[in-house]
VEXVO-182648 format. One record per residue (C-alpha): residue number from 1; x negated, y, z; residue in three letters. Coordinates in Angstrom, 1 decimal. Layout:
BEGIN
R    i       X       Y       Z   aa
R  NUM       X       Y       Z  ALA
...
***
This chain:
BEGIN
R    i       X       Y       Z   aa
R    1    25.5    22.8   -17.5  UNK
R    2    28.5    24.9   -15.7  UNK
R    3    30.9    23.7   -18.5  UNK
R    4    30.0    20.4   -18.4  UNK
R    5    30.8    20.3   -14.7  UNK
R    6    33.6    21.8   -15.0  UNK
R    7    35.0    19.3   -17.9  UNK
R    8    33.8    16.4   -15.4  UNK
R    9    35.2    17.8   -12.3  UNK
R   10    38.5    17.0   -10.0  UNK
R   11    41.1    19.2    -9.5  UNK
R   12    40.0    19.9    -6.2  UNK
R   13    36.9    23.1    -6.2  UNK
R   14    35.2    21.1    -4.4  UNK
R   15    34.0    18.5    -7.1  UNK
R   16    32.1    21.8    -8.1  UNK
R   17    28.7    22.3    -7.0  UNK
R   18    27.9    25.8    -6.8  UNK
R   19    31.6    26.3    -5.4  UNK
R   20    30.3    23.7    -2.6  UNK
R   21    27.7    26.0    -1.9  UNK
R   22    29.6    29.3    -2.1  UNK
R   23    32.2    27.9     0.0  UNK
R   24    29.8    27.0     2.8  UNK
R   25    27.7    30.4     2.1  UNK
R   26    31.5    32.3     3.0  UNK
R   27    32.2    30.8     6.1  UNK
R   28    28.6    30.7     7.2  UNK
R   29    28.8    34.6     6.5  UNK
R   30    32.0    35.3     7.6  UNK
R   31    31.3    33.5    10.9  UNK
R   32    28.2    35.4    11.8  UNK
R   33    29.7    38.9    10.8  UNK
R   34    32.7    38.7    13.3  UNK
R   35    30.8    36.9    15.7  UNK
R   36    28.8    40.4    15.8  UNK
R   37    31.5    42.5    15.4  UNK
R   38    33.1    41.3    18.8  UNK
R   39    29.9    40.9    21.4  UNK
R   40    29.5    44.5    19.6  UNK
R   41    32.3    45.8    21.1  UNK
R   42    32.0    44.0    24.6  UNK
R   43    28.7    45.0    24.8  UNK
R   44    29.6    48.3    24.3  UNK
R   45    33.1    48.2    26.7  UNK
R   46    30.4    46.6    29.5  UNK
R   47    27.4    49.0    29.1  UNK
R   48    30.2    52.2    29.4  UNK
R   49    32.1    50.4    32.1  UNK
R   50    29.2    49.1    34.1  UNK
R   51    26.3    50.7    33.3  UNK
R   52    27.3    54.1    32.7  UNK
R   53    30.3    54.0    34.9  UNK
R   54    33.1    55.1    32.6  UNK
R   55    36.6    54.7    33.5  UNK
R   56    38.8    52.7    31.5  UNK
R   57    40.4    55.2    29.0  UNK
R   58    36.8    56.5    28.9  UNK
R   59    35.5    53.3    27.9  UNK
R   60    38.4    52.7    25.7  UNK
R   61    37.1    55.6    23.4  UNK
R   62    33.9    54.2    22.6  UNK
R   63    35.5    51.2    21.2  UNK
R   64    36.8    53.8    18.9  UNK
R   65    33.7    55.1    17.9  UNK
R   66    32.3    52.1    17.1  UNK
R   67    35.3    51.1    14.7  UNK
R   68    34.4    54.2    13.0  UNK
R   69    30.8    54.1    13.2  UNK
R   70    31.5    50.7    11.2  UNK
R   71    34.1    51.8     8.8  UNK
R   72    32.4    55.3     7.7  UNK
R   73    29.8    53.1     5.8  UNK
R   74    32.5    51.5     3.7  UNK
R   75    34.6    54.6     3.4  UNK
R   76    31.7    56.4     1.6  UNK
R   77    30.6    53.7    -0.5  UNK
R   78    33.7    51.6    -2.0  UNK
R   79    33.6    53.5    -5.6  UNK
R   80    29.9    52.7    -5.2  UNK
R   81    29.7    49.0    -4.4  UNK
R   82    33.0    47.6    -6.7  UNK
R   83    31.1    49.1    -9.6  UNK
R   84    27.2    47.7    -8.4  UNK
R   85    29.3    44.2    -8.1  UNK
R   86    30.9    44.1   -11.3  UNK
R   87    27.8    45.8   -13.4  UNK
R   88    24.9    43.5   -11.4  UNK
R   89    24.5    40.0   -10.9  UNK
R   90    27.2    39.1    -7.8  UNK
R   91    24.7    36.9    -6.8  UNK
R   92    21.6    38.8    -6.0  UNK
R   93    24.1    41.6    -4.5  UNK
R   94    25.6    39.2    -2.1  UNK
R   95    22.1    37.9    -1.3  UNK
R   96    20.5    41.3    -0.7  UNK
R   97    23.6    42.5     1.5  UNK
R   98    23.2    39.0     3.8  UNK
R   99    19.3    39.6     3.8  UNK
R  100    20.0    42.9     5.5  UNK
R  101    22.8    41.3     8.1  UNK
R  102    20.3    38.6     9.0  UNK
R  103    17.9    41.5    10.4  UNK
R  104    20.5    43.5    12.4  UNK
R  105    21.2    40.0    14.3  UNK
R  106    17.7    39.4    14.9  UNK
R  107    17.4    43.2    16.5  UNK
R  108    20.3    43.2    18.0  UNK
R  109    18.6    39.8    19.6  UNK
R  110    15.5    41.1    20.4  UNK
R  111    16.7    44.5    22.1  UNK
R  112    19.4    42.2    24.4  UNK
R  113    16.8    39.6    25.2  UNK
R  114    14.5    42.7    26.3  UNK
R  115    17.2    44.9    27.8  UNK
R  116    16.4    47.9    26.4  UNK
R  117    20.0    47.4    24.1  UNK
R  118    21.8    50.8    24.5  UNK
R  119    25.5    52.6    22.9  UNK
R  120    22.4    54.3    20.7  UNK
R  121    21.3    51.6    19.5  UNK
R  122    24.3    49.2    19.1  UNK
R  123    26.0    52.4    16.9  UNK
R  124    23.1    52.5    15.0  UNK
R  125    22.8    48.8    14.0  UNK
R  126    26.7    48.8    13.6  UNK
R  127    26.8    51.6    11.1  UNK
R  128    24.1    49.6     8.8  UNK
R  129    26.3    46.7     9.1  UNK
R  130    29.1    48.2     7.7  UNK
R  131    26.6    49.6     5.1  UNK
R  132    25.6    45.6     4.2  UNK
R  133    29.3    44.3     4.6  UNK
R  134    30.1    47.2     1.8  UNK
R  135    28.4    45.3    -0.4  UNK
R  136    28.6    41.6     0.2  UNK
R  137    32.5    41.6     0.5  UNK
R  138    33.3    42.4    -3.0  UNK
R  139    30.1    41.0    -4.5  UNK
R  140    31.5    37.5    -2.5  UNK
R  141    35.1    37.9    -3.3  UNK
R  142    34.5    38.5    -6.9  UNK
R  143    32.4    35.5    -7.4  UNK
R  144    34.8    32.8    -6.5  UNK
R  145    36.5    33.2    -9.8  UNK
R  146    33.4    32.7   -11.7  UNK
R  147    32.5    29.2   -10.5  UNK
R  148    35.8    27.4   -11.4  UNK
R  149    38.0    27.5   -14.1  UNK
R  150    41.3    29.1   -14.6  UNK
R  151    43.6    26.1   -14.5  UNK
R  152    42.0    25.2   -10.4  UNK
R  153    41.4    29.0    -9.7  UNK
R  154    44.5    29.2    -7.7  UNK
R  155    43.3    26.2    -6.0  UNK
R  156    39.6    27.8    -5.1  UNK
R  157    41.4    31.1    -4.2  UNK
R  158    43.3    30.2    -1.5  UNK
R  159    40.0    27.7    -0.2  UNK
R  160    38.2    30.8    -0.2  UNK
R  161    40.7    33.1     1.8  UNK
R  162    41.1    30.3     4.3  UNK
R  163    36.9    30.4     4.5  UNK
R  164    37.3    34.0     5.0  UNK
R  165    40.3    33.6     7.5  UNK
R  166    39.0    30.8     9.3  UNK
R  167    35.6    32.3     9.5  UNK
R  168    37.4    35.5    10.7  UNK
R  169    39.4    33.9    13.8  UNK
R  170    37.0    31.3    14.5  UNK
R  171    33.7    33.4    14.6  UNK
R  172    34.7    36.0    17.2  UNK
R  173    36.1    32.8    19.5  UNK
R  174    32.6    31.3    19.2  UNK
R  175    30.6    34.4    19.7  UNK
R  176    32.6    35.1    22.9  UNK
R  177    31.6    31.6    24.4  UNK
R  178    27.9    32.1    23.2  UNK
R  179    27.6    35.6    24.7  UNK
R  180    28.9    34.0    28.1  UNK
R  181    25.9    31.6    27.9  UNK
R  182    23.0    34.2    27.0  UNK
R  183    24.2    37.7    26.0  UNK
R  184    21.4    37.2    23.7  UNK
R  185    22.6    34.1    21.6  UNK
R  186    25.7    34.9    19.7  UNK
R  187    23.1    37.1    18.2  UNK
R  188    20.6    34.6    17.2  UNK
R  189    23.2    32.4    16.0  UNK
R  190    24.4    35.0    13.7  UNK
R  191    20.9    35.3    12.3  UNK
R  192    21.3    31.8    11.5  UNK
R  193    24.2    31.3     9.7  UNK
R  194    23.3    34.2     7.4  UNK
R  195    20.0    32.4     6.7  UNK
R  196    22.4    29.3     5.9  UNK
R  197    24.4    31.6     3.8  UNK
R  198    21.3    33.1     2.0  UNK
R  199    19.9    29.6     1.2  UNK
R  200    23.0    28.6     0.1  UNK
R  201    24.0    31.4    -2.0  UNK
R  202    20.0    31.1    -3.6  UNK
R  203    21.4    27.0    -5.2  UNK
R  204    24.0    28.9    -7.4  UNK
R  205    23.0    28.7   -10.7  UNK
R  206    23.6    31.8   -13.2  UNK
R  207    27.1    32.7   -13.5  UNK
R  208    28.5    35.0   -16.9  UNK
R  209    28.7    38.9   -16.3  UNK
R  210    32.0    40.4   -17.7  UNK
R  211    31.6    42.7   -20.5  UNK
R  212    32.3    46.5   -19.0  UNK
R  213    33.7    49.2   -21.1  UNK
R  214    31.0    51.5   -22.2  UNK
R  215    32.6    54.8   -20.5  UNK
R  216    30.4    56.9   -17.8  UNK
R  217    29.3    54.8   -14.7  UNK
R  218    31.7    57.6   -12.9  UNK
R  219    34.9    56.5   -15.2  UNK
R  220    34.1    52.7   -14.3  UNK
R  221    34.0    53.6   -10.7  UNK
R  222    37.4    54.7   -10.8  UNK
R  223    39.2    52.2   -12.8  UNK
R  224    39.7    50.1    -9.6  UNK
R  225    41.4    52.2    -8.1  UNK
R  226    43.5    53.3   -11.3  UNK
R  227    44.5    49.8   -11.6  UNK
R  228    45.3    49.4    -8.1  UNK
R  229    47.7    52.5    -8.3  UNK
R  230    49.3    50.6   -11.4  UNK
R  231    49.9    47.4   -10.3  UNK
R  232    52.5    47.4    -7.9  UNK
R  233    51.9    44.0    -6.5  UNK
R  234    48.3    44.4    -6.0  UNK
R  235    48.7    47.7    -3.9  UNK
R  236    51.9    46.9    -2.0  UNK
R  237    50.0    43.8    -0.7  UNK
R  238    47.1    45.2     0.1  UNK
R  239    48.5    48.4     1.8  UNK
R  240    51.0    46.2     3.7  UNK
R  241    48.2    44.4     5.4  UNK
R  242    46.2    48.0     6.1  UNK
R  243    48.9    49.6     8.0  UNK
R  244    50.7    46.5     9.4  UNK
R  245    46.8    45.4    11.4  UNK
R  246    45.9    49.3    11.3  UNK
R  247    48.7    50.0    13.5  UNK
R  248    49.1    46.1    15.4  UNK
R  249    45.4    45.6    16.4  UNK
R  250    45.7    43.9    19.5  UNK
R  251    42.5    42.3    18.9  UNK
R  252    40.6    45.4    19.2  UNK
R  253    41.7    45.7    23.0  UNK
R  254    40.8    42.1    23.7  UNK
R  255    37.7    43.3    26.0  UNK
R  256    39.5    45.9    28.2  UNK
R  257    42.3    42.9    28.7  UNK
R  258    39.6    40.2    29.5  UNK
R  259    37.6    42.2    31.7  UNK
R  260    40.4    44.9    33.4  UNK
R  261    44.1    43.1    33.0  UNK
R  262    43.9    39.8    32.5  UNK
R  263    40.8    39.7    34.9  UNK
R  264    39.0    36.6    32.9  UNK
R  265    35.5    37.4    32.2  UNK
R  266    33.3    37.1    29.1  UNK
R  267    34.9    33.3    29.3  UNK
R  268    38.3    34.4    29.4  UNK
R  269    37.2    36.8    26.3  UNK
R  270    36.5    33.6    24.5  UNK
R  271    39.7    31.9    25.3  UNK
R  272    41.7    34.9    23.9  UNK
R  273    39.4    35.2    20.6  UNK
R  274    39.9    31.1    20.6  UNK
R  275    43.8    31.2    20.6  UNK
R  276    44.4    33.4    17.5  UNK
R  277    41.6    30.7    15.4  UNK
R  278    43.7    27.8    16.3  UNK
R  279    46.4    28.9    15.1  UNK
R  280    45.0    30.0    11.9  UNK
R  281    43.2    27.0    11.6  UNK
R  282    46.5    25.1    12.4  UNK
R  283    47.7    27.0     9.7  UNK
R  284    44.7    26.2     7.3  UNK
R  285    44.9    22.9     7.6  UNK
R  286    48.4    22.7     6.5  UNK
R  287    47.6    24.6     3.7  UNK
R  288    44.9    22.6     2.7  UNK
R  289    47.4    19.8     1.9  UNK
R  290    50.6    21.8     1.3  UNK
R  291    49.5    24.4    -0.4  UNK
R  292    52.4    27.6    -0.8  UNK
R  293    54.8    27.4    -4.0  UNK
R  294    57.5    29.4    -4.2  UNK
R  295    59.0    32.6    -2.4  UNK
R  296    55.5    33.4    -1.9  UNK
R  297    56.0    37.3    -1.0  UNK
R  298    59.2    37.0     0.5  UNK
R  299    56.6    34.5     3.2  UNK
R  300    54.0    36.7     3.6  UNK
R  301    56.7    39.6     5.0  UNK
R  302    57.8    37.7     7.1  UNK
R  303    54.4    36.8     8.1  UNK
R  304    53.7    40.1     8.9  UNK
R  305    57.1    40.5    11.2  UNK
R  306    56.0    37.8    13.5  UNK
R  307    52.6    39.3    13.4  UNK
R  308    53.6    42.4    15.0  UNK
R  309    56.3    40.6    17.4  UNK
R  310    54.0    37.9    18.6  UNK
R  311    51.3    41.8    19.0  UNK
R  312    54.3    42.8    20.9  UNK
R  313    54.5    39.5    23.5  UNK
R  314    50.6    39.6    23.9  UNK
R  315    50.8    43.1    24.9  UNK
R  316    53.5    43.0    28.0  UNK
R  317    51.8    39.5    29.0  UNK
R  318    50.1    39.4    32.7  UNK
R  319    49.9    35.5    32.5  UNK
R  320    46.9    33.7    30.6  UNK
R  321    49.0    31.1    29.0  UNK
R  322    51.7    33.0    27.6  UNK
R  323    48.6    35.3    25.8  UNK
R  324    47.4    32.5    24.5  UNK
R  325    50.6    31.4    22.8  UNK
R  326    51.1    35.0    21.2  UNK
R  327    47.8    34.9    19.9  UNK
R  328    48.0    31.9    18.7  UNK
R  329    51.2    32.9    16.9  UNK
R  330    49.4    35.8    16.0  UNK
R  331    46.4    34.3    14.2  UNK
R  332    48.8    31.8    12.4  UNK
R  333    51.1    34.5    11.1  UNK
R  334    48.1    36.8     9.9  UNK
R  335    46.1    33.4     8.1  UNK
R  336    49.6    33.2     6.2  UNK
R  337    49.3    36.4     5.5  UNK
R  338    45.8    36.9     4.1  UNK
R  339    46.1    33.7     2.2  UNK
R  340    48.9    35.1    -0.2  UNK
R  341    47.5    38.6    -0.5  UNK
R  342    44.4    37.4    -1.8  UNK
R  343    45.5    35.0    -4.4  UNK
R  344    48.1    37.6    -5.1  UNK
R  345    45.2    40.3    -5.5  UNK
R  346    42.6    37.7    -7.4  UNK
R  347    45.0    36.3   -10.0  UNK
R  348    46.7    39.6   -10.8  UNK
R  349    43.1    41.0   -11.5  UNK
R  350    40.9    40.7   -14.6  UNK
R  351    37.5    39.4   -14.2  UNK
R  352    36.0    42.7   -15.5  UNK
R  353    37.7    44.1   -12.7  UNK
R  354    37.5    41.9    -9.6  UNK
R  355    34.7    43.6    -8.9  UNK
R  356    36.3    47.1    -8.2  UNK
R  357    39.5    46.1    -7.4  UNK
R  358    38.1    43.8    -4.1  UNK
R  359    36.0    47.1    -3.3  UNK
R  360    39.3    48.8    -2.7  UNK
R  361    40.5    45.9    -1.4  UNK
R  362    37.7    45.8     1.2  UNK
R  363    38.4    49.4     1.6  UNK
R  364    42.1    48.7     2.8  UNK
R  365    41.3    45.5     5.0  UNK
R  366    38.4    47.5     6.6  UNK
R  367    40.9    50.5     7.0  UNK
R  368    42.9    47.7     9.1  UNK
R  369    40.3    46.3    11.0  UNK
R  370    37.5    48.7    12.0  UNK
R  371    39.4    51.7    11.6  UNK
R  372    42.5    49.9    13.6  UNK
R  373    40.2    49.3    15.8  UNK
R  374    39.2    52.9    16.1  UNK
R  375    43.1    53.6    16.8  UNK
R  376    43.2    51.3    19.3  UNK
R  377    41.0    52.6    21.3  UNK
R  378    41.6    56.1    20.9  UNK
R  379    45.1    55.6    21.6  UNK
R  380    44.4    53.8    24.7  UNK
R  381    42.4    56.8    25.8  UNK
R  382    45.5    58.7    25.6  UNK
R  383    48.2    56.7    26.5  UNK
R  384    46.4    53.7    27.9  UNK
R  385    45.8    49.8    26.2  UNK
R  386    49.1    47.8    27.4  UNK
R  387    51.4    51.2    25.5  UNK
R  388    48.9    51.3    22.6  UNK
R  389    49.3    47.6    22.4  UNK
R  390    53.1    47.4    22.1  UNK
R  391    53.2    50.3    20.2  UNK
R  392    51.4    49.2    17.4  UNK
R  393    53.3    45.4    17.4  UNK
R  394    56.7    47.5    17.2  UNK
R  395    55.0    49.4    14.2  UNK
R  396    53.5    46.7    12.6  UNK
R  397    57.5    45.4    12.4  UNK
R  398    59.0    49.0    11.1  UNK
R  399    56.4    48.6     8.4  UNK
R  400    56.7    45.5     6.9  UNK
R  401    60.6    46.9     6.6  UNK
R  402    60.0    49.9     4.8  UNK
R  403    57.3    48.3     2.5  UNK
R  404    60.1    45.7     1.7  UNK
R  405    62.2    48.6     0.1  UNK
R  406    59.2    50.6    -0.9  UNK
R  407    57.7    47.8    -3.3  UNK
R  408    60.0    44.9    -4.8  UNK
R  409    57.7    43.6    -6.2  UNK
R  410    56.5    41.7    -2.9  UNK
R  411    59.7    40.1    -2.1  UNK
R  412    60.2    39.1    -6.2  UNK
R  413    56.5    37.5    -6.1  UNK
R  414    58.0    33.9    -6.5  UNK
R  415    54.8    32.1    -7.1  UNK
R  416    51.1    32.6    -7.8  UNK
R  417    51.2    31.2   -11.5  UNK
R  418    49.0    34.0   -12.9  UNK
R  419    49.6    36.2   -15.9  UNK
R  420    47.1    35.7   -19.2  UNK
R  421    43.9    37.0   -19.3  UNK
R  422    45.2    39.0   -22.3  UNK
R  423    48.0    40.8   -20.1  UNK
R  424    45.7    42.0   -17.3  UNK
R  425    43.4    43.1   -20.0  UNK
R  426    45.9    45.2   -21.5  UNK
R  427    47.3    46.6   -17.9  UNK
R  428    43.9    48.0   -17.4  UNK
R  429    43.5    49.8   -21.1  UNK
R  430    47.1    51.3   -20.5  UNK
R  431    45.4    52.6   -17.7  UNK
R  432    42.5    54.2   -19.6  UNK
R  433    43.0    58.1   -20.1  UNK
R  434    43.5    58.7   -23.7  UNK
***
């Protein structure tokens, strides 16, 4: 049935069916995770400021523990979950990690909507996110390959990173305008969309396991990250975007300058999460019909440089408008970003491997996000938001510099025609040990 499709189909993955529904089931999931992630964090900025009467640097801090209350779960388990996602069905491993999401929003709903919610509590629910997220990033990521065929893959990539992106920018946007209506509803709305995404993911018909090597379980676990270390491209990519957003994380400070600096409110808080997903879906859109051909990696550096400089802009601004723009810019320069790296990542992969290899990935853009978000905040406890904020653009720059000297290959990628199926193959048994 899945050939036949496939035979019959457009060049577009859309004339696909079960890419249809994993398509929807990504940005439904992708929507509701960040849409947590950030009410998460306010929630936890508001209870310290207001409730428990923190001071700002104070408060600042416990947006760092909760980047690494999210992070640790993923840390601990990437060798773990790239090996369950390439040995067990993606599906049912996707499904089972969105099954456990869904009940975090609903109790995160129930204890707002009761006011007993407490820094306890939201740590607690945040740490088995990241344990759930572990598991349905790779699993997700690895099955987009699997439901086209090679000569559209490109194509299906690079609708699947803007799902991811899109989802990324426009959820936390959304959640901040919910959480102004009912601190309660982002939540329930999360719990929605990852029903959507379970039912969704549940019409995908049976998809072909790769064949594994039969080596220990312990030997598989650690070919990802052997083949990562070999293939240039594939690490300087995914490395690039864990320092560069590691280091440039304005978003993570979006609270303290909604609430304390920019003086805007839980609205205001929605405006800033808004700007950087229209100008990522400014930047989707324009993909969607002129997709990227040449100079690809040479584009995605300089991506990254007006990443940290537009970081840079939003961190000295006092005025609403002008934050706006730099987010905006901000959000446009990182969907360019993220769009590359992954087809860069997914076609210079094996299928045996995707699995694995998007685990380290996960790993990496984790490192950047929840982790950055845990330097954020720790390093606006020390030297306060609007330094740690500039900072970290100005790194972000002095980054993407060194990593042009450091790996060649990223400038050289030219295109995203992928190699054969035969040469990754033999990449990764170069890579055995003998």
């Amino acid at each position: 049935m899945i050939q036949r499709e496939v035979v019959n189909s457009t060049t577009s993955p859309f004339g696909i069916r079960d890419f249809r529904y994993y398509w929807i089931a990504r940005i439904a999931t992708t929507l509701a995770q960040t849409s947590m992630v950030v009410i998460i964090g306010y929630q936890v900025y508001d209870i310290a400021r207001g409730t428990l009467g923190m001071s700002l640097r104070e408060a600042a801090f416990q947006l760092g523990l909760i980047g690494v209350a999210q992070f640790l779960p993923l840390a601990l388990l990437t060798l773990v979950v790239g090996w369950v996602a390439d040995r067990i069905d993606r599906r049912w491993v996707a499904r089972s990690a969105l099954a456990l999401e869904c009940g975090c929003a609903v109790a995160l709903a129930w204890l707002t909507a009761s006011g007993t919610i407490s820094l306890p509590w939201l740590f607690a629910i945040a740490a088995l996110l990241g344990v759930a997220r572990a598991f349905a990033s790779p699993a997700l990521s690895a099955l987009a390959p699997n439901l086209v065929p090679k000569e559209i893959l490109p194509n299906a990539i690079a609708l699947s990173s803007i799902a991811w992106q899109g989802g990324s920018v426009v959820g936390p946007a959304i959640g901040g305008y919910l959480y102004a209506t009912g601190h309660d509803v982002p939540y329930i709305a999360s719990a929605g969309l990852f029903g959507v995404a379970f039912l969704c993911l549940m019409m995908i018909r049976p998809v072909p396991r790769p064949e594994m090597s039969k080596s220990p379980p312990w030997i598989q676990m650690l070919d990802g990250l052997r083949y990562v270390r070999r293939n240039k491209l594939v690490l300087g990519a995914i490395s690039l975007d864990l320092f560069a957003v590691l280091l440039g994380g304005a978003t993570a400070m979006l609270p303290v300058y909604a609430r304390d600096l920019l003086h805007a409110g839980p609205e205001g808080l929605g405006h800033l999460r808004a700007a950087p997903a229209l100008g990522a879906a400014l930047t989707a859109l324009y993909f969607a019909f002129r997709p990227l051909k040449n100079n690809v990696g040479v584009k995605m550096l300089i991506a990254v440089v007006v990443f940290g400089a537009a970081t840079v802009v939003f961190g000295l601004s006092r005025w609403m408008p002008l934050s706006l723009v730099a987010l905006g810019v901000l959000g446009s320069a990182d969907m360019l970003s993220v769009y590359v790296r992954q087809s860069l990542m997914q076609l210079y992969t094996p299928d045996a491997m995707r699995g694995r290899v998007g685990a380290v990935s996960t790993l990496f853009i984790s490192g950047s996000n929840e982790l950055g978000e845990a330097e954020s905040g720790f390093l606006a406890a020390l030297i306060g938001p609007v330094v740690a904020v500039v900072g970290g653009g100005i790194a972000a720059i002095v980054v993407t510099l060194l990593w042009v000297r450091l790996f060649p290959q990223l400038r050289n990628a030219r295109t995203f025609d992928p190699p054969s199926e035969t040469a990754l193959a033999n990449a990764v048994l170069q890579e055995k040990p003998a």
